[in-house]
N, C-alpha and C positions, 0 to 999 in steps of 0.2 A: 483374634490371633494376629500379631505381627508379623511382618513380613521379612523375611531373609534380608540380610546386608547382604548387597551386592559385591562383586569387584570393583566395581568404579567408585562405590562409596568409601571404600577403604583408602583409594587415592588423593580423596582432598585430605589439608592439612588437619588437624581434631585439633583446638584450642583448648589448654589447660592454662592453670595457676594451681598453686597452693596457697591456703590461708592458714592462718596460726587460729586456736579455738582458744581465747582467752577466758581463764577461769576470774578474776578479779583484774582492777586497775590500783595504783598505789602510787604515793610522792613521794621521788626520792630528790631532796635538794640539801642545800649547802647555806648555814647560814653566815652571816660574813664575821670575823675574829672580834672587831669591835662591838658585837652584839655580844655575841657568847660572854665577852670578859664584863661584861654591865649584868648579866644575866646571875651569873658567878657572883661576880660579889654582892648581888642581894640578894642571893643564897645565902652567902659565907656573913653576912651582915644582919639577914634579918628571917631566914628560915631556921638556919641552924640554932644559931640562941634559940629560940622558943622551943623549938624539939619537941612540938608535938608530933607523936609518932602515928603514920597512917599502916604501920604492919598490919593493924587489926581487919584491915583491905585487902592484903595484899597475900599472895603466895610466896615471894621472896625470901630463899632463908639468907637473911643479910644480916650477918651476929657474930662475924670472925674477929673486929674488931669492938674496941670502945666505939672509938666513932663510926664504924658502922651501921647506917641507919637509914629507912624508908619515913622520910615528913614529909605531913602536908604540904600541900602550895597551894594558899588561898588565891584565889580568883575574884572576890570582890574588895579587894584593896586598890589603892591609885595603882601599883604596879601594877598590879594582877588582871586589874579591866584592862587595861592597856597593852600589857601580853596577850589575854586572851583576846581580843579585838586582831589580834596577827594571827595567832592560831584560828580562830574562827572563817577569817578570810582563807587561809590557806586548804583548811580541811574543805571548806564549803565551794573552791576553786577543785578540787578533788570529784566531789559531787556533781556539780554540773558539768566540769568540760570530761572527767574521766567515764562516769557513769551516764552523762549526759540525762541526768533529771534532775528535774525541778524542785527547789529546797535549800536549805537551812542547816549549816553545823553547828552546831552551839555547845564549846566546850562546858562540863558542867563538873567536873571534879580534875586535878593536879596533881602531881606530886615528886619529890624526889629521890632517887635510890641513890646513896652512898655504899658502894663495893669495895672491900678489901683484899688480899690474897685467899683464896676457899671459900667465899660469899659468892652464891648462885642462884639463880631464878628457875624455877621447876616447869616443866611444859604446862598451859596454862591458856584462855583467851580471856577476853576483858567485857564485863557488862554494861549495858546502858539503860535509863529507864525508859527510853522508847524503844522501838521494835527493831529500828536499824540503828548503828552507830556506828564511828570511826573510832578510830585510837591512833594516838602519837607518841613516837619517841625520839631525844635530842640530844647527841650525844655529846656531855658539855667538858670533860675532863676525860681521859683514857692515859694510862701509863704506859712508860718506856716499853713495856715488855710484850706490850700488846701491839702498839704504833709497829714494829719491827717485825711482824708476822705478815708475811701475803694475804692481796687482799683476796687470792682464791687458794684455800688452805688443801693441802693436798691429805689425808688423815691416817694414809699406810704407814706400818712399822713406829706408830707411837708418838708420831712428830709431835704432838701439840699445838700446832697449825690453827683450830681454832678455839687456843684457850680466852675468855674473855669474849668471846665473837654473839651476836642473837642470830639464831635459826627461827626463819619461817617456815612452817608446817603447815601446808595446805591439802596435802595429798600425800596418804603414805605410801613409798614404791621400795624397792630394791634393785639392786642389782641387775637381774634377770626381768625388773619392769622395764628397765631401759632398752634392753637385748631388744624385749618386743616390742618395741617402741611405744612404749608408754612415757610421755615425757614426765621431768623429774618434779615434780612439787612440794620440795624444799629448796629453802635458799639462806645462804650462810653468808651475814651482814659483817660485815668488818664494821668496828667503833672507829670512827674518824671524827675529832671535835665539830662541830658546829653541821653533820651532819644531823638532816631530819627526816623521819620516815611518817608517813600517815597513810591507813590500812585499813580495811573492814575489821570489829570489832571483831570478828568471829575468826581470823584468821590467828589460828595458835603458834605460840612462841616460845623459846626458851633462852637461858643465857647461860654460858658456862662459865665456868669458875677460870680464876689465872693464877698464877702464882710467880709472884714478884712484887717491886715496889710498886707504893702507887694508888691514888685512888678514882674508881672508873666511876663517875659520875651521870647518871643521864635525868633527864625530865621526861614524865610522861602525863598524858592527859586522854581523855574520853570525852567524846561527844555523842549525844544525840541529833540525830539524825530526823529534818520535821519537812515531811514534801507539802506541795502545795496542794491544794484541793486539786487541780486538774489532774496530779500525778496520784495523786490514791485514788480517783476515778479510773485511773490506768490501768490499774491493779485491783480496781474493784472492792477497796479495802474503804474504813474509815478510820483513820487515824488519825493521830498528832500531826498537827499542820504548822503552819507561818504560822496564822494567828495565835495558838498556842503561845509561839514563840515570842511574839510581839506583846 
């Protein structure tokens, strides 16, 4: 049995803090204009022509326009190593310094959404064929009608505040979660060009529709996720390793 708290013990100071209980880590950066417009036109140059279409992948209903369209982005052409070589670095800087483990991103499939006015992305998360993975998205093109919205959209009385916008879904709440302080786990992405986001695959998303001129272009990509042998030792797991990877 313990002992009663004294009077005198109530007298010294009691040290507190508070800490935040983070549920994930994520990249949120900027890439610089004259990447994006080289990115762009070997899109407009050499994805488009070919128009192979990766809908057959996707959940996007992207079909309001003609050129409305979800195509491949290869990854083993000279571009394509070379983009992914930037993506890979960036996800797998995600990994180690966010997650702080041990490992490997390795983008293994691309590609890109062309959105028109009514073209939208259904809530949704993204697969990989290893057990853990990232996912990216870059937002290379966005229209007048979107640029001109807040970037923290307010949604009373019908505004359309975030028409065009991606919502992260990680935890569903309301209203009265908040009251009881349940913090909120969604978060509503404003499309700003040469913006890039990279995320746990498993973290669901959607994108809504806009209506206006314009077309909102993004890149997305998936990686696999390959720890080292010390790090699945961690976890007591056997998995996809470096060497895999190598």
């Amino acid at each position: 049995m313990s002992n009663p708290i004294t009077k005198n013990q109530l007298k010294h100071d009691i040290e507190l803090r508070t800490i935040p209980i983070n549920l994930f880590h994520m990249i949120v950066g900027k890439i610089p204009e004259a990447a994006i417009d080289e990115i762009n036109d070997y899109i407009d140059n050499n994805i488009i022509p070919k128009n192979k279409s990766y809908a057959h992948d996707l959940v996007g209903q992207i079909n309001q326009e003609k050129k409305s369209a979800q195509l491949d982005f290869p990854l083993d052409t000279e571009y394509g190593k070379s983009f992914k070589g930037m993506l890979d670095s960036c996800a797998t800087s995600l990994l180690v310094n966010g997650f702080k483990r041990q490992g490997k991103a390795d983008a293994v499939s691309a590609w890109t959404v062309h959105s028109y006015a009514g073209d939208y992305n259904p809530f949704h998360a993204h697969g990989t064929e290893a057990p853990a993975g990232l996912s990216c998205i870059i937002y290379l093109k966005v229209p007048e009608c979107i640029k001109k919205l807040p970037l923290a959209p307010v949604l009373m009385n019908a505004s359309g505040d975030c028409d065009g916008y991606t919502q992260l879904v990680y935890s569903m709440d309301t209203t009265f979660d908040l009251y009881c302080l349940k913090d909120t786990g969604q978060e509503m992405i404003k499309p700003e060009v040469g913006k890039i986001l990279i995320f746990p695959k498993w973290v669901n998303h959607l994108v809504y529709p806009f209506f206006g001129e314009g077309e909102r272009r993004t890149f997305s990509a998936n990686f696999n996720v390959y720890y080292s042998d010390k790090e699945n030792r961690n976890f007591g797991i056997k998995g996809p390793t470096l060497n895999d990877w190598l």
